[in-house]
BALOKE-598982 format. One record per residue: residue number from 0; x negated, y negated, z of N, C-alpha, C in turn; residue in one letter. Coordinates in Angstrom, 2 decimals, m for minus. Example, Ala and Ser with C-alpha at 12.3 -4.5 7.8 and 13.67 -1.06 7.14 Angstrom:
! BALOKE-598982
n / nx / ny / nz / cax / cay / caz / cx / cy / cz / res
0 / m13.19 / 5.69 / 7.80 / m12.30 / 4.50 / 7.80 / m13.20 / 3.30 / 7.80 / A
1 / m12.85 / 2.25 / 7.08 / m13.67 / 1.06 / 7.14 / m12.90 / m0.03 / 7.87 / S
END
This chain:
! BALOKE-598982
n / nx / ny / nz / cax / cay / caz / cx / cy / cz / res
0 / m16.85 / 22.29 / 18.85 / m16.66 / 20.93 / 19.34 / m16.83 / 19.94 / 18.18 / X
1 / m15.84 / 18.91 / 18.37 / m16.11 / 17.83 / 17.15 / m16.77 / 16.68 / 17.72 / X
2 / m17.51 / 16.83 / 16.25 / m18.93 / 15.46 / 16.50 / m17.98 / 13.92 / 16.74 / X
3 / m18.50 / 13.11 / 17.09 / m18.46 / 11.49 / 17.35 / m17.77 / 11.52 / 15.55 / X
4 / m18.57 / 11.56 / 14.68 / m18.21 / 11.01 / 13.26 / m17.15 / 11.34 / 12.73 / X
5 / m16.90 / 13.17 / 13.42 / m15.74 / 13.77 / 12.77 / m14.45 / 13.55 / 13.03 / X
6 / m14.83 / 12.93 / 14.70 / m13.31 / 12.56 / 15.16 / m13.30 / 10.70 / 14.82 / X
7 / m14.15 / 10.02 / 14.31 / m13.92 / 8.72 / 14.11 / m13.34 / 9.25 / 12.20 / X
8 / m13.52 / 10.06 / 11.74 / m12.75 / 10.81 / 10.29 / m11.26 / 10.73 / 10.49 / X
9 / m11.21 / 11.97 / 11.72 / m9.86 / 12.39 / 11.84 / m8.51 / 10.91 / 12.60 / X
10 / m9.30 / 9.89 / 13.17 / m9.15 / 8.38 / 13.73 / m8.63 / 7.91 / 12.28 / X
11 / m9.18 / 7.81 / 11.16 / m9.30 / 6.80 / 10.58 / m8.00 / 7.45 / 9.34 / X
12 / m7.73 / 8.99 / 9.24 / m7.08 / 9.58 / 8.87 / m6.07 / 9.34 / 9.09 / X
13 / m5.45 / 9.68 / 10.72 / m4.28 / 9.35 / 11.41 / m4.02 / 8.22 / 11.06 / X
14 / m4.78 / 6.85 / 11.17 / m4.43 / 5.52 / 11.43 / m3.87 / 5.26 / 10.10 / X
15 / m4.81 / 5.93 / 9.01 / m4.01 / 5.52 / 6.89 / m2.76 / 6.26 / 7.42 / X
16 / m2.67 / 7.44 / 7.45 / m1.23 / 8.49 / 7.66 / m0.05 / 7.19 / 8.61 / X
17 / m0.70 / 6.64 / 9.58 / 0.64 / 6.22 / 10.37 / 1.26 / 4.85 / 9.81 / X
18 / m0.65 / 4.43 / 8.89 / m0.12 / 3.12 / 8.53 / 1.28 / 3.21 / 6.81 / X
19 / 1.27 / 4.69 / 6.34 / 2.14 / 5.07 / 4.95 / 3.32 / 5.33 / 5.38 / X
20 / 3.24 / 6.31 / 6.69 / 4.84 / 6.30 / 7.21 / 5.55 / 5.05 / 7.98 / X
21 / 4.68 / 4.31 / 8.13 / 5.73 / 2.75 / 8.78 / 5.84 / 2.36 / 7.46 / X
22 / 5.57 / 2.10 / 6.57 / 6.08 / 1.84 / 4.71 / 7.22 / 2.38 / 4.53 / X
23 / 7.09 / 3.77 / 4.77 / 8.41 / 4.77 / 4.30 / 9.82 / 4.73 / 4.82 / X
24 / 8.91 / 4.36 / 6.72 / 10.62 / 4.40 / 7.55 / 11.09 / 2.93 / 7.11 / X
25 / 10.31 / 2.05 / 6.81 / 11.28 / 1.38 / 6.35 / 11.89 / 1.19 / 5.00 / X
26 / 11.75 / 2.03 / 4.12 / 12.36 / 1.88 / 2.62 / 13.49 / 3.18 / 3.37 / X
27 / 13.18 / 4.03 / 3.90 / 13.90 / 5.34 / 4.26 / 15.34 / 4.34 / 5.19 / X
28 / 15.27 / 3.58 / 6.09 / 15.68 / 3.35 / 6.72 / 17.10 / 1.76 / 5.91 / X
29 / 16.29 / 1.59 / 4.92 / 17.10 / 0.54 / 4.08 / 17.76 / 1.32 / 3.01 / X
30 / 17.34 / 2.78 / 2.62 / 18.13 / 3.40 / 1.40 / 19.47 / 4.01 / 2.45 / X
31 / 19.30 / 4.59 / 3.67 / 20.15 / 5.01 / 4.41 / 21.16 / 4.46 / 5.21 / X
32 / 20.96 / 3.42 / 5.22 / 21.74 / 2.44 / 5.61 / 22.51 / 1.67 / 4.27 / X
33 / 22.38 / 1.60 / 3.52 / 23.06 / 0.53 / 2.76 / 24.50 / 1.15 / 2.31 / X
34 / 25.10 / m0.20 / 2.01 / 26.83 / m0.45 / 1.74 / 27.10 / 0.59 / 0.80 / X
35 / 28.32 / 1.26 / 0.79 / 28.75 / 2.34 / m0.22 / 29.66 / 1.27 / m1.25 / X
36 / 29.64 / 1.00 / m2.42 / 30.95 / 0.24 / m2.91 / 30.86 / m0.83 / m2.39 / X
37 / 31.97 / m1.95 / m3.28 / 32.46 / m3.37 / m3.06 / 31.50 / m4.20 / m2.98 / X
38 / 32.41 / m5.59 / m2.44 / 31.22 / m6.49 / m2.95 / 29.69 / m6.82 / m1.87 / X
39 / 30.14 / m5.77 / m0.82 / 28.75 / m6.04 / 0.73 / 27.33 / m5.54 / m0.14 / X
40 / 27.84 / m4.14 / m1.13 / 27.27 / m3.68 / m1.66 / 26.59 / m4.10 / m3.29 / X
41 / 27.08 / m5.13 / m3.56 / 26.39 / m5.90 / m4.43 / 27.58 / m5.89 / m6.00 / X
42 / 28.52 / m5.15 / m5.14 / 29.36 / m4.22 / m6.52 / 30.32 / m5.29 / m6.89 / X
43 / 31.00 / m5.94 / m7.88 / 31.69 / m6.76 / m8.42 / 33.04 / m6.74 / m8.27 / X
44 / 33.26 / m5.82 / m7.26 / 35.25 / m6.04 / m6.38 / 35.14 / m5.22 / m5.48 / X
45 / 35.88 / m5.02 / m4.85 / 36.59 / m4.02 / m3.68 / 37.49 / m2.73 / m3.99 / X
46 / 37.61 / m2.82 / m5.49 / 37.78 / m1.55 / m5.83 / 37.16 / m0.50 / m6.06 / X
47 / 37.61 / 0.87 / m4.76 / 36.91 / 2.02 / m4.79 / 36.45 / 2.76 / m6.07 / X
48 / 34.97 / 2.96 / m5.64 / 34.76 / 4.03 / m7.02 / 34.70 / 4.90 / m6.78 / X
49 / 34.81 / 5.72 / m7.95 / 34.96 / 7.24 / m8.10 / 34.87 / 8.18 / m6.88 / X
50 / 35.71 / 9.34 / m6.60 / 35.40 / 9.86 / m5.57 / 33.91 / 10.90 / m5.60 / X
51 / 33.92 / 11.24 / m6.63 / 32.44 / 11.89 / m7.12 / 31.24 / 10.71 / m6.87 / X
52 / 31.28 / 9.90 / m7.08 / 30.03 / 8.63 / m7.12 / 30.17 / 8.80 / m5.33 / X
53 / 31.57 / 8.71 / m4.95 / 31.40 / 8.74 / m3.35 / 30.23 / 9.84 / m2.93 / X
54 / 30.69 / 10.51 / m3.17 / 30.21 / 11.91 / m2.38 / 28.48 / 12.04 / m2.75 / X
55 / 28.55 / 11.84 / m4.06 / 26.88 / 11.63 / m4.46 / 26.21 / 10.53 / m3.54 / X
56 / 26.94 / 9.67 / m3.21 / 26.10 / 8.30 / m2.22 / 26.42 / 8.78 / m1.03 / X
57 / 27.22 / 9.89 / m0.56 / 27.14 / 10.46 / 1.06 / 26.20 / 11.16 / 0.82 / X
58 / 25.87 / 11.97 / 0.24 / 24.99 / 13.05 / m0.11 / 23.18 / 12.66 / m0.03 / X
59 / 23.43 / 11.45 / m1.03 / 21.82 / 10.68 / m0.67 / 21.51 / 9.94 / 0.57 / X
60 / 22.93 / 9.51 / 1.07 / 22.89 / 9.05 / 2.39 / 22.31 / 9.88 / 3.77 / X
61 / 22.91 / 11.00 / 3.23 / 22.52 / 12.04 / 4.62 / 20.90 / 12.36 / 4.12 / X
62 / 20.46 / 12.70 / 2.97 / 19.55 / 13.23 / 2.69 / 18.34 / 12.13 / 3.18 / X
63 / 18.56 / 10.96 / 3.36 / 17.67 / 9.65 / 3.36 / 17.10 / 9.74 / 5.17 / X
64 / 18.83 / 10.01 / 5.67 / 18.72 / 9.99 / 7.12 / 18.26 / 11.22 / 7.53 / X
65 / 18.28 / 12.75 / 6.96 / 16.98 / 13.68 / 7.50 / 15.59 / 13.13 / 7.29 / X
66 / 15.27 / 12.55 / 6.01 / 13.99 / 12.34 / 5.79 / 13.73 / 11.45 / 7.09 / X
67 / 14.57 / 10.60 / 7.08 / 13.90 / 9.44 / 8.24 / 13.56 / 10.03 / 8.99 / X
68 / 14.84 / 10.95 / 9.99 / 14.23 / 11.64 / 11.05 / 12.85 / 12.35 / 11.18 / X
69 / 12.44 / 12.77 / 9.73 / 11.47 / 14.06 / 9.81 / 10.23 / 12.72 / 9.61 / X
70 / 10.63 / 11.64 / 8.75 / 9.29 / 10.93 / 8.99 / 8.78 / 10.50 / 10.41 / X
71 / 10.05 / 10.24 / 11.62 / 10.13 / 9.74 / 12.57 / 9.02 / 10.84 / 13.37 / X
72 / 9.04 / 11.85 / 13.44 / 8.72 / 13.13 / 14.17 / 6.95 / 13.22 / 13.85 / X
73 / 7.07 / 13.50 / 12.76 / 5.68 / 12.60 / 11.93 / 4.96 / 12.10 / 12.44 / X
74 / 5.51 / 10.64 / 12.47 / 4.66 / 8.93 / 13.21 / 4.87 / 9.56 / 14.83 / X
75 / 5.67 / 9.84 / 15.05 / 5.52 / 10.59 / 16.65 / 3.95 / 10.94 / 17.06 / X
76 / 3.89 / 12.39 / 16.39 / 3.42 / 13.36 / 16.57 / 1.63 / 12.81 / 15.99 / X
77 / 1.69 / 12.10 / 14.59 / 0.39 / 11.00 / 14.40 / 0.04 / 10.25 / 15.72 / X
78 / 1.07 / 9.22 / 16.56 / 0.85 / 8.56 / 17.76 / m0.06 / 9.68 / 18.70 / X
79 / 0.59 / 10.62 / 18.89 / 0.17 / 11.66 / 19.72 / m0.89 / 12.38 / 19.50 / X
80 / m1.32 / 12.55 / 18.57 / m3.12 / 12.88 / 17.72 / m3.91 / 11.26 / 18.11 / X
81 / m3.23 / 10.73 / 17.96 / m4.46 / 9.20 / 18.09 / m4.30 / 9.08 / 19.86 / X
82 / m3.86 / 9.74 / 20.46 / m3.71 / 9.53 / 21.96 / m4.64 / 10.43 / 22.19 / X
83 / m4.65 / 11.60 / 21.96 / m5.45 / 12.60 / 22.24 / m7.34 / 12.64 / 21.81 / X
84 / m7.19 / 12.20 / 20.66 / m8.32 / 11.45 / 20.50 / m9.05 / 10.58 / 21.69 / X
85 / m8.42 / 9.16 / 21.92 / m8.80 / 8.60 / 23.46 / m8.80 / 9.45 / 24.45 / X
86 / m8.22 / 10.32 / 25.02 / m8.39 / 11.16 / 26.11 / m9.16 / 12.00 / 26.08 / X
87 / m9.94 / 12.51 / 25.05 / m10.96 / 13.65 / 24.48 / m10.43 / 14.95 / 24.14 / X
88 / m8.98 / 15.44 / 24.15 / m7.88 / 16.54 / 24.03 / m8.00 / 16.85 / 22.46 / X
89 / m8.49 / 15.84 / 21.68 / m7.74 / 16.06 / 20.00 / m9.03 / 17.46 / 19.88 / X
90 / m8.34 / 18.87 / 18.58 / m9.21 / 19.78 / 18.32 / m8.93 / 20.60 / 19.32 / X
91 / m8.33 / 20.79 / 20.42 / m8.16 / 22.06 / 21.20 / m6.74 / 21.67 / 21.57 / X
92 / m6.51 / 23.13 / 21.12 / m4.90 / 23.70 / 21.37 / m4.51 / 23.24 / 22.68 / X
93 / m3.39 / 22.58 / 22.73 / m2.20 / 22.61 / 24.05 / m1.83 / 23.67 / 24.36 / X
94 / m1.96 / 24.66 / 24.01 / m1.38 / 25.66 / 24.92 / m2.54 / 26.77 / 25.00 / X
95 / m3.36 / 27.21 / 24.10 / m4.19 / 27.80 / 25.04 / m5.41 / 27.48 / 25.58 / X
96 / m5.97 / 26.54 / 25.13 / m6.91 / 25.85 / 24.97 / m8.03 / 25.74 / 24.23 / X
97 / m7.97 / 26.77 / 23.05 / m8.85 / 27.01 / 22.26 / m9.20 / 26.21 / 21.20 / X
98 / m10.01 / 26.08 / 20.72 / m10.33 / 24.61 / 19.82 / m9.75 / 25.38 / 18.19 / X
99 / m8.98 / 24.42 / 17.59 / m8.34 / 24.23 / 16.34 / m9.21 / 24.27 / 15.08 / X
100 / m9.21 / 24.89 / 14.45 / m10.08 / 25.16 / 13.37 / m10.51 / 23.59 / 12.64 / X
101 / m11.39 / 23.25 / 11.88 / m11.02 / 22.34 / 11.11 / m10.59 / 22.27 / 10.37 / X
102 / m10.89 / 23.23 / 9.41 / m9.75 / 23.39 / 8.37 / m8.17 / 23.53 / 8.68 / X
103 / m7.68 / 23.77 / 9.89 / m6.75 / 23.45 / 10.18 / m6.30 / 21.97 / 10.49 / X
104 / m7.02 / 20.97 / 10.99 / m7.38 / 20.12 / 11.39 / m7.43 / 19.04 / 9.99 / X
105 / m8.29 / 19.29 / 8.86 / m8.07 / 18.46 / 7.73 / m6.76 / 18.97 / 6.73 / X
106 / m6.16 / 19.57 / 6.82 / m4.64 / 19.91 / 6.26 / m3.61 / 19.21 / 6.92 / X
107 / m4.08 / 19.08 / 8.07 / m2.25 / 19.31 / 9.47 / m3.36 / 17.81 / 10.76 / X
108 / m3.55 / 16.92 / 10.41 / m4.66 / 16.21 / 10.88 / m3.28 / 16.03 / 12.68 / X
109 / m2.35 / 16.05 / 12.45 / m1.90 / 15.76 / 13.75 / m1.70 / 16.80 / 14.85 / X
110 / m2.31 / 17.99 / 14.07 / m1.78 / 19.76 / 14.68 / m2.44 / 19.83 / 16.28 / X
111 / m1.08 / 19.89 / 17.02 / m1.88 / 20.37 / 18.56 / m2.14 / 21.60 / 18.63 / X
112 / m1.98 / 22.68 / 17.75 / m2.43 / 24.26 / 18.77 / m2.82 / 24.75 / 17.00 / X
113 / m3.36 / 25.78 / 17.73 / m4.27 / 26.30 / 16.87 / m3.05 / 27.35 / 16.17 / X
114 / m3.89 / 27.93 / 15.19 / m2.70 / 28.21 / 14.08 / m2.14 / 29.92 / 14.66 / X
115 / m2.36 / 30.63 / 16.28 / m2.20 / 31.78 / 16.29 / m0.52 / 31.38 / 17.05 / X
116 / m1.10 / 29.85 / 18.41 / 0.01 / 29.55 / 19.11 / 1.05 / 29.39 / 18.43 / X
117 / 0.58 / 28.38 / 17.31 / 1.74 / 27.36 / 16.38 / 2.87 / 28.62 / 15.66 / X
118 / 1.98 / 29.72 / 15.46 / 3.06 / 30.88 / 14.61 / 3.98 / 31.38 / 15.91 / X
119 / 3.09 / 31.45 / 16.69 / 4.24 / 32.25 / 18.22 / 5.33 / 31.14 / 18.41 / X
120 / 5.23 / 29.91 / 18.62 / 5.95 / 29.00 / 18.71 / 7.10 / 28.76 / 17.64 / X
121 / 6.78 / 29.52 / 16.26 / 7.14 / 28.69 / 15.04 / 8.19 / 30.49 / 15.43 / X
122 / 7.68 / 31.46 / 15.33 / 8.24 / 32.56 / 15.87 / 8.04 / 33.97 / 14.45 / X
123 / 6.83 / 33.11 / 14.23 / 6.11 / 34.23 / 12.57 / 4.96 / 35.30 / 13.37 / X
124 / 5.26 / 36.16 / 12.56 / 4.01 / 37.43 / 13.25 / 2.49 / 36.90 / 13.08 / X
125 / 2.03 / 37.12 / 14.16 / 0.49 / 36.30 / 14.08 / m0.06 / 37.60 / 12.53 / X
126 / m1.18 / 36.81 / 11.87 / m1.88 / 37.62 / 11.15 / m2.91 / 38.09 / 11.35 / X
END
C-alpha cells in the first residue's frame, strides 16, 4: 500500500509530466500543421519547391502528427493516473487487482496494471 507522501510524490510527478506535455502538444501541434511552400508559408512566391523538399516536409509532417497522437494518449492516460489517485485506485492493477510495484510505478508513473497483466495485454510471454 502507498503511504499519503508517496502518492502526494506520484501527484506531483503526474502534474510536472502533464504540465511538459501541454508544452509539447502545442509546439507538436504548430510543427504539424504548418503551410508547405509559398507565401502562407513565409516563402517568397508561389512557386513550388522541389519535389524532394516536398516529400521531406510530408514526411516531418506525418512524423509530427504520430508524435502528437502518442503525446495525446500520454496526457490521456497522466489525466487518468491523477483521477485514480482521487478515487484511491492509483498502485493497484485494473485488471487484477494486485498492487503495482513501485518501481514500476517510478519508471511508468501513469501505469494501470502491474507488469504480469500489461505483458498479457501487450501479448509478450510473462517472465
Amino acid at each position: 500500500m502507498l503511504s499519503k507522501a508517496e502518492l502526494e510524490s506520484f501527484r506531483q510527478q503526474l502534474l510536472a509530466l502533464k504540465k511538459r506535455l501541454g508544452g509539447d502538444l502545442s509546439e507538436l501541434e504548430q510543427e504539424a500543421l504548418h503551410a508547405v511552400g509559398g507565401e502562407e508559408s513565409g516563402g517568397l512566391s508561389n512557386v513550388p519547391i522541389h519535389p524532394a523538399d516536398l516529400g521531406t516536409d510530408t514526411f516531418e509532417e506525418e512524423l509530427a502528427l504520430d508524435l502528437l497522437e502518442n503525446e495525446e494518449k500520454i496526457l490521456s492516460e497522466v489525466n487518468d493516473a491523477l483521477a485514480r489517485i482521487e478515487q484511491g485506485t492509483f498502485g493497484r492493477c485494473e485488471n487484477c487487482g494486485q498492487e503495482v510495484l513501485r518501481e514500476r510505478l517510478k519508471a511508468l508513473p501513469y501505469a494501470r496494471y502491474c507488469i504480469r497483466c500489461a505483458r498479457k495485454f501487450e501479448g509478450q510471454p510473462n517472465k
